[in-house]
C-alpha positions as CSV (number, residue, x, y, z in Angstrom):
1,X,7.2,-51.8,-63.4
2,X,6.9,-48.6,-65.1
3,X,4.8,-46.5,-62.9
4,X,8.2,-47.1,-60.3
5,X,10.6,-46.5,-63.1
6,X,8.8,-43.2,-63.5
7,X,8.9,-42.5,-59.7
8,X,12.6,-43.2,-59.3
9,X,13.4,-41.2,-62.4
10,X,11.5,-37.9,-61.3
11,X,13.2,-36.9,-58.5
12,X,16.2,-37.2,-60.3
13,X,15.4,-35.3,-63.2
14,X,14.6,-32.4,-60.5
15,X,18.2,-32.4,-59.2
16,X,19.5,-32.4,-62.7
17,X,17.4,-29.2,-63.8
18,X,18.0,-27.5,-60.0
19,X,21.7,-28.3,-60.4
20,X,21.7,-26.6,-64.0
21,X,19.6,-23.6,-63.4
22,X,22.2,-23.3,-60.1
23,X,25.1,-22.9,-62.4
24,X,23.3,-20.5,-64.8
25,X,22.6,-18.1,-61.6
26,X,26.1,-18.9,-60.6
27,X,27.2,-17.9,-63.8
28,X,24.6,-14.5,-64.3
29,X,26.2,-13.5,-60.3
30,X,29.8,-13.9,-61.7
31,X,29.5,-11.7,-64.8
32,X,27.5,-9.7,-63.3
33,X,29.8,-8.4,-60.5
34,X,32.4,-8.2,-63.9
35,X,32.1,-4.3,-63.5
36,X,35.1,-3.7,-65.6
37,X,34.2,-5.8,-68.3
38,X,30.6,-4.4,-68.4
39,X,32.1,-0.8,-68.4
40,X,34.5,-1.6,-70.9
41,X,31.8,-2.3,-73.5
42,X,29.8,0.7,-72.3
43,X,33.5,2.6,-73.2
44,X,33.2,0.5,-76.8
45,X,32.9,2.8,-79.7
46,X,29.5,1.4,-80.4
47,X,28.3,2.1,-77.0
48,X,29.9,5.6,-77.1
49,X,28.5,6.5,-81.0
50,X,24.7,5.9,-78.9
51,X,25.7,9.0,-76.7
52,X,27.0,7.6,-74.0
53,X,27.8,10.0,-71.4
54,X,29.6,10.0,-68.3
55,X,26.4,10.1,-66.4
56,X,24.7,7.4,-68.4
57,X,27.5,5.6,-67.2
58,X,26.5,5.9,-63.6
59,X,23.3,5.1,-64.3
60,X,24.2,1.8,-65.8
61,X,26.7,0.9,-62.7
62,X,23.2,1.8,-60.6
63,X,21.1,-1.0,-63.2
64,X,24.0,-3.3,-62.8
65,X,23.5,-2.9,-59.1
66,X,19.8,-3.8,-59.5
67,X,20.1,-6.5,-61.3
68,X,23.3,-8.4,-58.9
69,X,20.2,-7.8,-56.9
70,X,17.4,-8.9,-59.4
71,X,20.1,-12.3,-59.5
72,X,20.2,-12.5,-56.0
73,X,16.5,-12.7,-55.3
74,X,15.8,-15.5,-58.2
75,X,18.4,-17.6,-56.5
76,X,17.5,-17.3,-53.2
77,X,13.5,-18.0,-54.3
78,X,14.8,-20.4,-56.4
79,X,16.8,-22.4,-53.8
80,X,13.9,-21.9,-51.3
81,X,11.2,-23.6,-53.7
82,X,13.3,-26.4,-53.7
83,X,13.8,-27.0,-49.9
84,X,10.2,-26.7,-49.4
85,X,9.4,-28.9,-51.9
86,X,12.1,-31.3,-50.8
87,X,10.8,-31.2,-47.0
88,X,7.1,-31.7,-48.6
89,X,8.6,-34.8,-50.1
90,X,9.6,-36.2,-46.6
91,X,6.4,-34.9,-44.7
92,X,4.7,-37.1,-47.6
93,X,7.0,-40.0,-46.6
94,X,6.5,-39.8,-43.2
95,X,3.2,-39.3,-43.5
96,X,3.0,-43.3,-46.1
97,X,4.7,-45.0,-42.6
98,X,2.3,-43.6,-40.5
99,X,-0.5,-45.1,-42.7
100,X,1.8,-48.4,-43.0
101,X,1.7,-48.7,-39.4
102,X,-1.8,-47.9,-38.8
103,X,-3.2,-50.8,-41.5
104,X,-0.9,-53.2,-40.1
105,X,-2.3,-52.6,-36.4
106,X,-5.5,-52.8,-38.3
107,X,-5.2,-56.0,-39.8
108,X,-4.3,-57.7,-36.7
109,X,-7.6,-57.5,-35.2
110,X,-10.1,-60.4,-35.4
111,X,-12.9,-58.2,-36.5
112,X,-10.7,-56.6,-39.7
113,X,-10.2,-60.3,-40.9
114,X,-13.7,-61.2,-40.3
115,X,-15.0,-57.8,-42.9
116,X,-12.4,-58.5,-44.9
117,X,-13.9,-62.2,-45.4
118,X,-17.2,-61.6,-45.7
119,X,-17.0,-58.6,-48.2
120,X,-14.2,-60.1,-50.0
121,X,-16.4,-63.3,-50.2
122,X,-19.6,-61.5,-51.2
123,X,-18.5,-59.6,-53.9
124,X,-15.2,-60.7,-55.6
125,X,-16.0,-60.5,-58.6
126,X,-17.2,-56.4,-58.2
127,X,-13.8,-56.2,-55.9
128,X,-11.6,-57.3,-58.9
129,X,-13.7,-55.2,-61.5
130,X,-13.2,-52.0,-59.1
131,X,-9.2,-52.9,-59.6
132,X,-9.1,-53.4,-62.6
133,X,-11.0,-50.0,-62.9
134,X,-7.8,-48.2,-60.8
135,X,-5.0,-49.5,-62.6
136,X,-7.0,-48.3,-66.0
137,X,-6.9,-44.7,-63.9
138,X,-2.9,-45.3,-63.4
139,X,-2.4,-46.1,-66.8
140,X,-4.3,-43.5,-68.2
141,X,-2.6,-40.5,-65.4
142,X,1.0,-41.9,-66.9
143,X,-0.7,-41.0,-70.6
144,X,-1.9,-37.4,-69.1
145,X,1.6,-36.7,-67.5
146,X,3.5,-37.3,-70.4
147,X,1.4,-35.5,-72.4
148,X,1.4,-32.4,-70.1
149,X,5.1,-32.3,-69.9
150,X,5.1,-32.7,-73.7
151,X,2.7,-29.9,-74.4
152,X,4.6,-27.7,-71.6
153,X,7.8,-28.0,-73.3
154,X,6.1,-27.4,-77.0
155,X,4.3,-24.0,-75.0
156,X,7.7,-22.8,-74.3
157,X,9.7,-23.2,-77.4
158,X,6.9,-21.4,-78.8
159,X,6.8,-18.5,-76.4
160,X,10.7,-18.0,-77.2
161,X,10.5,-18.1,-80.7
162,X,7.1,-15.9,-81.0
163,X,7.6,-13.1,-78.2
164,X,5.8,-12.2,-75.2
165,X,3.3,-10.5,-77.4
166,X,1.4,-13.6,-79.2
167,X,1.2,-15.1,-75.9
168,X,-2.6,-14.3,-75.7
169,X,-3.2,-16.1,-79.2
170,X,-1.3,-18.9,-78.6
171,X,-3.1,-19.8,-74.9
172,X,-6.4,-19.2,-77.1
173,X,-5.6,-21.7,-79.7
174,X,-4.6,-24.3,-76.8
175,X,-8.5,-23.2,-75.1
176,X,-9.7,-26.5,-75.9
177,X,-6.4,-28.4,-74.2
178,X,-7.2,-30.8,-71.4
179,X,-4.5,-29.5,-68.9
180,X,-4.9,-26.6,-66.9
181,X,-5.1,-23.5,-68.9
182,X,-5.2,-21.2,-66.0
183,X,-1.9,-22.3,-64.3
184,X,-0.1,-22.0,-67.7
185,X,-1.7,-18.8,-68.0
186,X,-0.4,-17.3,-64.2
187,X,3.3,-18.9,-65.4
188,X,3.5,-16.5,-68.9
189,X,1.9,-13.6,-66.3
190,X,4.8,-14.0,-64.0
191,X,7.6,-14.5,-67.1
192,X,6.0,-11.2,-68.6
193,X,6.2,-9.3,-65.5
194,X,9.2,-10.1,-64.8
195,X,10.3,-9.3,-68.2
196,X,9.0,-5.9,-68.1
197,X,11.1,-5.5,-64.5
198,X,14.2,-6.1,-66.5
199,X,13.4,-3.7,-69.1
200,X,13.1,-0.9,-66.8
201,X,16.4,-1.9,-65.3
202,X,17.8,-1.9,-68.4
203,X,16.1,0.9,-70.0
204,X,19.3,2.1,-70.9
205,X,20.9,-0.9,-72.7
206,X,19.9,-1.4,-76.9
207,X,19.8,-4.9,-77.0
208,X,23.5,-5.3,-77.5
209,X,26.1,-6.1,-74.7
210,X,23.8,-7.5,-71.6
211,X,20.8,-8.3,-73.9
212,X,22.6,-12.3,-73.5
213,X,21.8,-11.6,-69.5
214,X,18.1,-10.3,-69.9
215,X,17.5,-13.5,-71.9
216,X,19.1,-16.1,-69.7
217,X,17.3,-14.5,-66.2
218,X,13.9,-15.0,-68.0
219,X,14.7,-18.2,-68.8
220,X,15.6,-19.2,-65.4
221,X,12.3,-17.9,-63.6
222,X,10.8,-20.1,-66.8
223,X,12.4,-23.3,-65.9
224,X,11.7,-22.6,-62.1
225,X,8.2,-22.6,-63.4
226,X,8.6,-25.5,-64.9
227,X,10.4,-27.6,-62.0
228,X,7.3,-26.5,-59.8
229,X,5.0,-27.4,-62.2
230,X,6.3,-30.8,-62.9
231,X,6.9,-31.3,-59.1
232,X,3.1,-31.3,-58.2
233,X,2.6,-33.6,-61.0
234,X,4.8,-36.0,-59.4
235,X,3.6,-35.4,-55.6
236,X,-0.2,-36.1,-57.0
237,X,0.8,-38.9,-59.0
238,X,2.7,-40.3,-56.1
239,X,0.0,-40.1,-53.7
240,X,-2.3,-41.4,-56.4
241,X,0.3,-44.8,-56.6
242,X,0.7,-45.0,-52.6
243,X,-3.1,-45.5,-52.2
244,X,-3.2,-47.8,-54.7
245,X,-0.7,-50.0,-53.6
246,X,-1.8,-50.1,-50.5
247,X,-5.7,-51.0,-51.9
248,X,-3.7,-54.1,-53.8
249,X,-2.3,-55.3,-51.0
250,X,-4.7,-55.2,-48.7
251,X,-6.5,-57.0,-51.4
252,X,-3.6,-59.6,-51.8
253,X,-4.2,-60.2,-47.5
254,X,-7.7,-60.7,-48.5
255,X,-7.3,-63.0,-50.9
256,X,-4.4,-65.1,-48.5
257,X,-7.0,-65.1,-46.1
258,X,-9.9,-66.5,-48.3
259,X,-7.0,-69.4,-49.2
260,X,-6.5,-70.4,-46.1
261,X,-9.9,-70.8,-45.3
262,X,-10.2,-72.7,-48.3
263,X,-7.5,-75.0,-47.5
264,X,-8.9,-75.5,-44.3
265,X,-12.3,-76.4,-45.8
266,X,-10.8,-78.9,-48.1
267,X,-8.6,-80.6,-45.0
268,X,-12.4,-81.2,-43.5
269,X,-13.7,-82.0,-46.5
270,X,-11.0,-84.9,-47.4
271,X,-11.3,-86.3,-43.9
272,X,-14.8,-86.5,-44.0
273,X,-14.4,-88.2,-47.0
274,X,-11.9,-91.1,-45.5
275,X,-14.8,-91.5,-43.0
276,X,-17.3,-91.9,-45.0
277,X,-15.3,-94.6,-47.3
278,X,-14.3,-96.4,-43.3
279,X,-17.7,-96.6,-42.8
280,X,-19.2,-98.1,-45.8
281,X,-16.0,-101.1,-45.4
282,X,-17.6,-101.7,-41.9
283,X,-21.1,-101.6,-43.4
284,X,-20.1,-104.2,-46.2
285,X,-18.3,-106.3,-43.5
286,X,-21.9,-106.2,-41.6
287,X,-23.3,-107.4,-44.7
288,X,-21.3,-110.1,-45.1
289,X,-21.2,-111.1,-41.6
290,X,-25.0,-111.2,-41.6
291,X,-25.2,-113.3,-45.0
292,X,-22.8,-115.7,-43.6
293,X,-25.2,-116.0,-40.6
294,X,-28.4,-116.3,-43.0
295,X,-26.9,-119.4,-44.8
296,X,-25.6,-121.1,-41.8
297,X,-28.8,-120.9,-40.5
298,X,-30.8,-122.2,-43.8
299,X,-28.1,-124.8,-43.8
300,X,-29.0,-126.0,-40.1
301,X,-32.6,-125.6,-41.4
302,X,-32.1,-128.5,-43.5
């Protein structure tokens, strides 16, 4: 089925992107603490012909210092998001057996079965139109949550190649989307901000030897966005399948119990029936008998 294809693929596709954006923070922490390299290109001759000075120097080993620490604090918030949303993940789980357990208990009682008869019996057709209704909704959310990632995606290959500064236009041109403008909105907020922290921590830099860094830290906090993002699209769309699963089959223990009331209805049915055909042989034997009787008697008669 797809809607579980989709559900086993999810939680994957979160490791993959956690496990990627772990090794790019890995990566910014490594060449980061590179102190000698960075100060080498400071030294450069095109770093030194832009009036570098011994105390710009220090100021730059103070930036670099901010931003081991700027590294430090995505990865730690970064590797906290996940946990929680992990643990949220098993509190969901935990929380499916507890509802397992409880409509098993429930279906056990002779008053459930008795409800589930008569409502199933009184309105079947109306049951069956109301599920056909809910899996329209599940096929429809799977439509809605590709789209969304789609359009999420699209939103930020545009935000790279436009700038920070178009932003506005391009969220009112997408006014009309279906998804939720606002959230999208909040995301660009927090990339811009922290955008504009980097800048002041490297307010000395021109764009050349750690301008690679600035871009690859923004895009981490973007794709952490994103994982977040996509992750409460799954939990809702999860919750959304658990409650519909569990309507079809306590639909399907309807329907078993409808059958077996059936069946036993059709066991009275068919022995009535080899009564009633026993009883009309012994009325046609008392027919006969009593003809029999009428001509001996005529036959005496005369």
């Amino acid at each position: 089925m797809d809607t579980e294809n989709q559900l086993n693929q999810i939680p994957e596709e979160l490791k993959e992107q956690h496990n990627k954006i772990s090794d790019e923070l890995d990566g910014l922490h490594k060449e980061s603490d590179d102190f000698n390299t960075i100060t080498r290109k400071l030294n450069d001759p095109y770093e030194t012909n832009l009036g570098s000075t011994a105390a710009s120097v220090k100021n730059n080993e103070e930036n670099l210092e901010g931003l081991v620490q700027t590294h430090k604090e995505v990865e730690t918030t970064l590797r906290d998001k996940t946990r929680e949303l992990f643990n949220q993940d098993l509190e969901i789980e935990d929380k499916n057996r507890e509802l397992q357990k409880h409509d098993k208990d429930h279906h056990d009682t002779v008053q459930y079965k008795e409800e589930i008869y008569s409502k199933y019996h009184n309105n079947q057709e109306r049951a069956l139109k109301d599920l056909k209704i809910q899996y329209e909704g599940i096929d429809q959310f799977i439509k809605e949550y590709t789209r969304l990632n789609k359009d999420t995606e699209n939103l930020e290959e545009l935000v790279k190649h436009l700038g920070f500064d178009k932003t506005e236009e391009l969220l009112a041109e997408k006014s009309k989307a279906p998804y939720d403008e606002l959230k999208l909105k909040e995301n660009l907020r927090e990339i811009a901000e922290l955008r504009q922290q980097i800048d002041l921590v490297f307010k000395a830099d021109d764009g050349g030897s750690l301008s690679s860094i600035k871009t690859r830290l923004i895009e981490a906090r973007a794709k952490e966005n994103e994982l977040q993002s996509k992750f409460e699209i799954y939990s809702n769309y999860k919750i959304l399948n658990t409650e519909i699963k569990e309507d079809v089959e306590a639909k399907q223990e309807e329907l078993r119990i409808q059958q077996k009331e059936e069946q036993a209805l059709r066991q009275q049915n068919e022995e009535l029936e080899r009564l009633l055909q026993q009883k009309k042989q012994e009325s046609q034997s008392l027919l006969d008998n009593i003809k029999l009787a009428e001509q001996l008697v005529d036959a005496h008669s005369g």
